[in-house]
C-alpha positions in Angstrom: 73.2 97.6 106.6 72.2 94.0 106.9 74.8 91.6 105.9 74.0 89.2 102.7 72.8 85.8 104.9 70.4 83.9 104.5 68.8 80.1 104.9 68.1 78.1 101.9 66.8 74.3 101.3 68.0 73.4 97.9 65.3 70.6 96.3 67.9 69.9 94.7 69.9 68.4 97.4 67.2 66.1 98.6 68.1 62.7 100.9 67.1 59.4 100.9 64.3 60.1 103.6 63.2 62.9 101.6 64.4 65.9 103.8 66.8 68.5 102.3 69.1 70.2 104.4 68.4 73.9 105.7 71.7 75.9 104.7 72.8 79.3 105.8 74.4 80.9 102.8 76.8 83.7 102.8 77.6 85.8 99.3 81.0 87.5 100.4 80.8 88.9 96.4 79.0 87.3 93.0 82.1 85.1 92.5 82.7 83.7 96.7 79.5 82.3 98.4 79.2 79.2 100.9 76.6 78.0 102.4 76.8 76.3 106.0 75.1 73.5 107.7 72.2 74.6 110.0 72.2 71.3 111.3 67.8 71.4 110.2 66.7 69.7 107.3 62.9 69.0 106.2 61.1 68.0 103.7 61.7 70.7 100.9 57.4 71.0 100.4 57.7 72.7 103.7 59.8 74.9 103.4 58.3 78.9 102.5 60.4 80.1 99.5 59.2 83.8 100.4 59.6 84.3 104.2 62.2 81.4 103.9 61.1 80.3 106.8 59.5 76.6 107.8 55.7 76.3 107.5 53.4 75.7 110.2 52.2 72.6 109.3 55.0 70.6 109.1 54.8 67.1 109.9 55.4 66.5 114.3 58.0 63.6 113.3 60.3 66.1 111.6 60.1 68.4 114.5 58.4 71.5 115.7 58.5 74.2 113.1 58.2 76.9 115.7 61.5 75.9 117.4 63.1 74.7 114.1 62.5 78.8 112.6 63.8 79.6 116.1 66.8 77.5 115.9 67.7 79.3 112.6 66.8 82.2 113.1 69.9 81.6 116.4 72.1 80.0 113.4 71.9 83.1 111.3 72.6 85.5 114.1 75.8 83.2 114.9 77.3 83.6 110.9 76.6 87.7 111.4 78.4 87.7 114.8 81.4 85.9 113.3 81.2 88.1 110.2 81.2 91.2 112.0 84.2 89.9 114.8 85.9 88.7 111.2 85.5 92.6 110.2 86.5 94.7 113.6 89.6 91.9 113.9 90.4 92.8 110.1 90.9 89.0 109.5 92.6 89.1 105.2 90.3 86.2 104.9 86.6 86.2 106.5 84.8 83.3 104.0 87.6 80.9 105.4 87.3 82.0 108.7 83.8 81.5 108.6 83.7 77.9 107.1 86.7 77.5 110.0 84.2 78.0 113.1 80.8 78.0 112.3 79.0 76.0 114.5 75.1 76.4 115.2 75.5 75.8 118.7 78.5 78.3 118.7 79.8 79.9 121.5 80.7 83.4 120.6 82.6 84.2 123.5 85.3 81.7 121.8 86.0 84.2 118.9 88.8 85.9 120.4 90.7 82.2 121.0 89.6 81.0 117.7 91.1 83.5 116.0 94.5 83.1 117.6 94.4 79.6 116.7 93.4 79.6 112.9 96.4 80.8 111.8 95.2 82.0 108.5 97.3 82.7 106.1 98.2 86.5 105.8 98.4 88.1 101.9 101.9 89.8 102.2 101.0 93.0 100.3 104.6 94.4 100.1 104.8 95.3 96.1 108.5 93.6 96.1 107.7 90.9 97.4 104.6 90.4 95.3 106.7 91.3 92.5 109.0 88.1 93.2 106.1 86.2 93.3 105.2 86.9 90.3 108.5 86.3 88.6 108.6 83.2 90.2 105.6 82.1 88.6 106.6 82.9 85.1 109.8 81.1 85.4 108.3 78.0 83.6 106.5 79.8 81.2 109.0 82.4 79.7 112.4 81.9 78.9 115.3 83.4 80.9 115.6 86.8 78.5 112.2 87.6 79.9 112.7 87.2 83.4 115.7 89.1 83.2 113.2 92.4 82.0 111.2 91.5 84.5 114.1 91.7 87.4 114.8 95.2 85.5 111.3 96.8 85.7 111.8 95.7 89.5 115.3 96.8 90.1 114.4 100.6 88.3 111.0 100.3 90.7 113.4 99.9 93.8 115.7 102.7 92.8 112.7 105.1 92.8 111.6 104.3 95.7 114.9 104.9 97.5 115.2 108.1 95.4 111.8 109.4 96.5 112.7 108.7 99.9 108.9 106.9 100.2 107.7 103.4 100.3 106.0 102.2 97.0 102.6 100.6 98.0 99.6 99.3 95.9 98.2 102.7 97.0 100.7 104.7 95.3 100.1 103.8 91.7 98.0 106.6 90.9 98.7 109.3 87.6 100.7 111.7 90.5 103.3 108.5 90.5 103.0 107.6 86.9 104.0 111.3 86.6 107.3 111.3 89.2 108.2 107.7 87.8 108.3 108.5 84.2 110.4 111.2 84.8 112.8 109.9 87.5 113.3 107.1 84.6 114.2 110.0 82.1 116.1 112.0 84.3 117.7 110.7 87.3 118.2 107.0 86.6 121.9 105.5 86.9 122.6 103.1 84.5 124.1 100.5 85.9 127.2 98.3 84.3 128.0 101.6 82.7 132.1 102.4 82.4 130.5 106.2 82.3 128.1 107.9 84.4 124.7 107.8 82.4 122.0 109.3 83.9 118.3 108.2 82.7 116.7 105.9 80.2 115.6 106.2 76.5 111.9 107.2 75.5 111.8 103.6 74.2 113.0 101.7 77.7 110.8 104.1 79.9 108.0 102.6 77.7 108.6 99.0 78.0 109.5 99.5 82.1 105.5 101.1 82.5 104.3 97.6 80.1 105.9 95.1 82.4 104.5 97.4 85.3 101.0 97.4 83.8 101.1 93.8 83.2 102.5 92.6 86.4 99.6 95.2 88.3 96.8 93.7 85.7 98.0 89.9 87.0 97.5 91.1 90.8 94.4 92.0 90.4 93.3 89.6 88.6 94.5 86.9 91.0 92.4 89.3 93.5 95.6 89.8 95.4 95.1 93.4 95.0 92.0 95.2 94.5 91.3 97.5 91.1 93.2 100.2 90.0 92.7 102.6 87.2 95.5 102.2 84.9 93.9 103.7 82.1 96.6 106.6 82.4 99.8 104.9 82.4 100.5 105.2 79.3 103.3 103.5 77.4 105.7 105.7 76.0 107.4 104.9 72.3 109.8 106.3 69.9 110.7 105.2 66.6 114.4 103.1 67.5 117.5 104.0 65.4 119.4 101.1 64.0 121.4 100.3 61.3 121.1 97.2 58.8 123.9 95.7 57.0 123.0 95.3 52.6 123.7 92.0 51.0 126.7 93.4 49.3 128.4 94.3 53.2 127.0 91.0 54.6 128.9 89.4 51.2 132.4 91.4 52.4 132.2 90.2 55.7 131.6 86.5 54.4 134.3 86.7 52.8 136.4 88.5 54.9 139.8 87.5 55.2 140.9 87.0 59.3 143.9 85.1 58.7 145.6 87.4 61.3 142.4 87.4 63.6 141.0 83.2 64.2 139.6 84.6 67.5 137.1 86.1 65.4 136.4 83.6 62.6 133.4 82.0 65.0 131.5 85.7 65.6 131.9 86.5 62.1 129.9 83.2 61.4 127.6 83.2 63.6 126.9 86.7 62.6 126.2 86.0 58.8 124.3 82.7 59.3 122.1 85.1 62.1 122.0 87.7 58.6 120.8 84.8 56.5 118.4 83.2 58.7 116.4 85.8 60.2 116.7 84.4 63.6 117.2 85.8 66.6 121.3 85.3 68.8 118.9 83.1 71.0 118.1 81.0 68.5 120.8 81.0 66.2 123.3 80.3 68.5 121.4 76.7 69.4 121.0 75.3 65.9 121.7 71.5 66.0 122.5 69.2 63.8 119.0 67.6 63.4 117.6 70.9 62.9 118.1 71.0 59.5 116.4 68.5 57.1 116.1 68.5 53.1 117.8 72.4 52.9 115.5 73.5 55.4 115.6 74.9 59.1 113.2 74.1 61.3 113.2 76.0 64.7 111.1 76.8 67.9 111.9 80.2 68.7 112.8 81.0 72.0 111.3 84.2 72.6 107.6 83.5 71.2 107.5 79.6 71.4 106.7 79.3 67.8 108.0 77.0 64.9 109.3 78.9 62.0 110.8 77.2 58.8 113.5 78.7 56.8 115.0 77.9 53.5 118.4 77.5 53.9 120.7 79.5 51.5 123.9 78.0 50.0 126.2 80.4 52.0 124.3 79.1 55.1 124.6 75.9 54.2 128.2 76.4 53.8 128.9 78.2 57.5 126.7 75.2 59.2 128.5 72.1 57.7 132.0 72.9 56.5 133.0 76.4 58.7 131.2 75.1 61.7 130.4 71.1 61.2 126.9 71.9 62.7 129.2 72.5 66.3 127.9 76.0 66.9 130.7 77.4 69.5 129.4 78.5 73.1 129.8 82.0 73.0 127.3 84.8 75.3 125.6 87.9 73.8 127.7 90.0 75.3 131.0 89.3 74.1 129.3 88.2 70.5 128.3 92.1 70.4 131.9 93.1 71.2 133.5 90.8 68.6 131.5 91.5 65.6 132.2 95.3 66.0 135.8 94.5 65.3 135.0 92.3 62.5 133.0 95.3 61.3 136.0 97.2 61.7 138.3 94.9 59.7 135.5 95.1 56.8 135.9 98.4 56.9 132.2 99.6 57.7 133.6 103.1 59.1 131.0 105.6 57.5 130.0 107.6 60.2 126.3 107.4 61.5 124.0 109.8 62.8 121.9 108.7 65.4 119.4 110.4 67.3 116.6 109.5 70.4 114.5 111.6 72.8 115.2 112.0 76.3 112.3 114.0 77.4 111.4 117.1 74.4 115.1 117.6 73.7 117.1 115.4 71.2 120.2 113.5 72.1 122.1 113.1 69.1 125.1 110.4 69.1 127.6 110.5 66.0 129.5 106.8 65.6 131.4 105.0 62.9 128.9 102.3 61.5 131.0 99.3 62.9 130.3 100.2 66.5 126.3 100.2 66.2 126.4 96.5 64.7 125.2 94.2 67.3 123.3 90.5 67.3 120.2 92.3 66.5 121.5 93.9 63.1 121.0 90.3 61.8 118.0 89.9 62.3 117.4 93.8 61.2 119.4 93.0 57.9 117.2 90.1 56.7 113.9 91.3 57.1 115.0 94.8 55.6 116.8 93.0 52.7 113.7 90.5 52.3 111.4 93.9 52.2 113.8 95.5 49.6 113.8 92.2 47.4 110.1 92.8 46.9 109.3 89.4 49.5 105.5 90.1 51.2 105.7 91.2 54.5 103.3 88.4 56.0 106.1 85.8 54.8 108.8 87.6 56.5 106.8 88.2 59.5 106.5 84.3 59.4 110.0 84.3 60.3 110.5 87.8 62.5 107.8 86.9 64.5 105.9 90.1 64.4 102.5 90.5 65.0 101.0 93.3 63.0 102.4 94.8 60.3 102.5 98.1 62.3 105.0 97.0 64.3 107.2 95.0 61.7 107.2 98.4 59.5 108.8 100.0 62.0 111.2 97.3 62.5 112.3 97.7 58.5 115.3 100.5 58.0 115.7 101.7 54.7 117.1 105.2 53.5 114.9 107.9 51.7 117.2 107.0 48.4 116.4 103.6 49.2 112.8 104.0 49.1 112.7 106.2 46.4 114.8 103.5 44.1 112.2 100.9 45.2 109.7 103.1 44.1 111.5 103.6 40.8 111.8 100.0 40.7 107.8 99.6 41.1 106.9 101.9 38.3 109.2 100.3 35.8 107.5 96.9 36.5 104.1 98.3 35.6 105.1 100.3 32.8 103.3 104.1 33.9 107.3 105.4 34.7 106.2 108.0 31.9 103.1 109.8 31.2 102.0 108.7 27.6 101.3 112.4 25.6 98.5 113.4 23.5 97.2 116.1 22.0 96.3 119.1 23.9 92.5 119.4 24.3 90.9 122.6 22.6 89.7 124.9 24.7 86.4 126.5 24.1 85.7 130.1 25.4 81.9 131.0 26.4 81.4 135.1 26.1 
């Protein structure tokens, strides 16, 4: 199979003394070509478009055309000589290698020293190492939340690779390793920072490890790092999430929640109803300034999707940013904000016990916990969209605010209970007036014998 060379003379490219010059071109694929000087150039009128070759008749003071074709015909045999060295060495990069030595008076017994001295770069196709490299590139562009999920997706990667006993290559991702991932994540995962043994992940977290796989995979190979792979079967696993919300009555007790005999807490239980009121996420609410509010409203880039939302500041907000906190929000991590606000929930006495219940493969793991111990940041930002959504406020003004993207995914985000849903319901029917079924007379009935 003949390799894609060929000469060209580009009118286009036409000199002063009006000769173009005779290129070689090489298409290594539709998107990588180069074309290489044969060192020949005539006037473009001579040059055969169909044998690309140059005519007969070409003028004596340019040269003879018989050894001119010969001399490229030498040229072109010298680019498929390199190309093919370029192939049997297994050179990662044959264009540059190429452009590096191409000579038309080439000596080809030089390959073999040529190719020890162009040091080309090598692609390092270790998946770890490509993985870092990828990270590394998103750490301007994402903020520091992300790149921790990304470190996960690589650290549970690395785990099944030592638990399979079998190097993970770009070769491996196939549906056979979809398959034995997917499961290992279910299964046989350790949990780490765990004060119990916990052995594999949620439906839910075995779904977003396979989307930050998928996406890092899809950036590969569009950087041509790697080459395609079908992905069409990794598919991303989901589950409807159980979480609780907190009403405006219980957000109201723990407002005014008396912790006289616990200050240590006064700050979390803040910083949790402000996060109740606003909507926002502990990433953002815990970064309020001073200069962030203006004319009772908020204004604030979110963290996490690098978009401005503004939020009308209620009274009770108000009231938490300049007299409980003088706009000096306290330095406090997620972590220990989570742990906090559970025993403020405590205090308020939020002790009903909640059901719970998630997937771990097709059997149900059901967990059974007062409700004080599933409040975390995120119950905050659960509480005012689902409170919003009960108060009859549209969804695409709330979303403003959540930041979701379709309201598929922000229904899902909203927790009400079946007698919740069926008072708003109630709620809806008395507003238009059709709660009964106005009566009339019974219609006659007419029998046909």
């Amino acid at each position: 199979m003949s390799l894609p060379v060929k000469p060209v003379c580009k009118k286009a490219l036409l000199r002063k003394d009006g000769t173009s010059i005779i290129f070689i071109q090489y298409c290594h694929s539709l998107a990588k070509r180069t074309l290489l000087n044969s060192g020949i150039a005539v006037p473009p009128n001579y040059w055969n478009l169909k044998r690309l070759r140059i005519n007969a008749d070409l003028p004596a003071h340019y040269g003879n055309a018989e050894f001119l074709n010969e001399q490229l015909k030498n040229a072109i045999r010298i680019v498929e000589d390199i190309l093919t060295f370029a192939a049997k060495k297994e050179i990662s990069d044959p264009l540059a290698f190429l452009k590096k030595v191409f000579k038309p008076d080439l000596d080809l017994s030089s390959l073999e020293e040529k190719a020890k001295d162009a040091e080309l770069p090598k692609v390092n196709l270790d998946v770890f190492f490509q993985i870092d490299e990828y990270i590394k590139s998103k750490t301007k562009q994402v903020t520091p939340k992300m790149l921790h999920v990304y470190r996960n997706m690589r650290d549970t990667l690395k785990a099944f690779e030592t638990h399979r006993k079998k190097p993970v290559t770009f070769e491996s991702f196939d549906f056979n390793f979809y398959e034995e991932f997917v499961e290992y994540m279910m299964y046989e995962h350790v949990q780490r920072r765990r004060k119990e043994l916990i052995k594999g992940f949620r439906i839910s977290t075995v779904g977003k490890t396979i989307k930050q796989l998928r996406i890092f995979l899809r950036n590969r190979m569009r950087r041509k790092i790697i080459p395609p792979i079908n992905l069409e079967d990794f598919r991303i696993l989901d589950e409807e999430t159980d979480a609780v919300y907190l009403t405006w009555n219980e957000i109201s007790v723990i407002y005014q929640l008396d912790l006289f005999g616990h200050p240590h807490l006064i700050k979390y239980r803040d910083l949790f109803v402000l996060g109740c009121l606003t909507g926002l996420r502990f990433s953002d609410f815990s970064i309020i300034r001073k200069e962030d509010v203006r004319q009772g409203m908020l204004y604030k880039k979110q963290c996490k999707s690098d978009h401005w939302v503004v939020i009308p500041l209620r009274k009770e907000a108000n009231d938490i940013l300049a007299n409980r906190l003088n706009f000096n929000i306290p330095n406090v991590c997620n972590g220990m904000f989570n742990r906090h606000i559970k025993e403020v929930g405590k205090l308020a006495g939020f002790d009903t016990p909640i059901k719970f219940s998630h997937k771990k493969g097709n059997k149900d793991i059901i967990t059974i916990k007062p409700k004080y111990l599933w409040i975390t940041s995120h119950t905050c930002r659960r509480s005012f969209c689902t409170n919003e959504f009960l108060a009859g406020t549209p969804a695409e003004l709330i979303m403003k605010i959540s930041g979701h993207k379709s309201l598929r995914d922000f229904y899902k985000y909203i927790r009400i209970s079946p007698e919740e849903a069926g008072q708003k319901i109630r709620e809806l029917w008395q507003q238009r007036g059709d709660i009964e079924i106005v009566s009339r007379k019974p219609d006659k009935l007419t029998c046909i014998i």
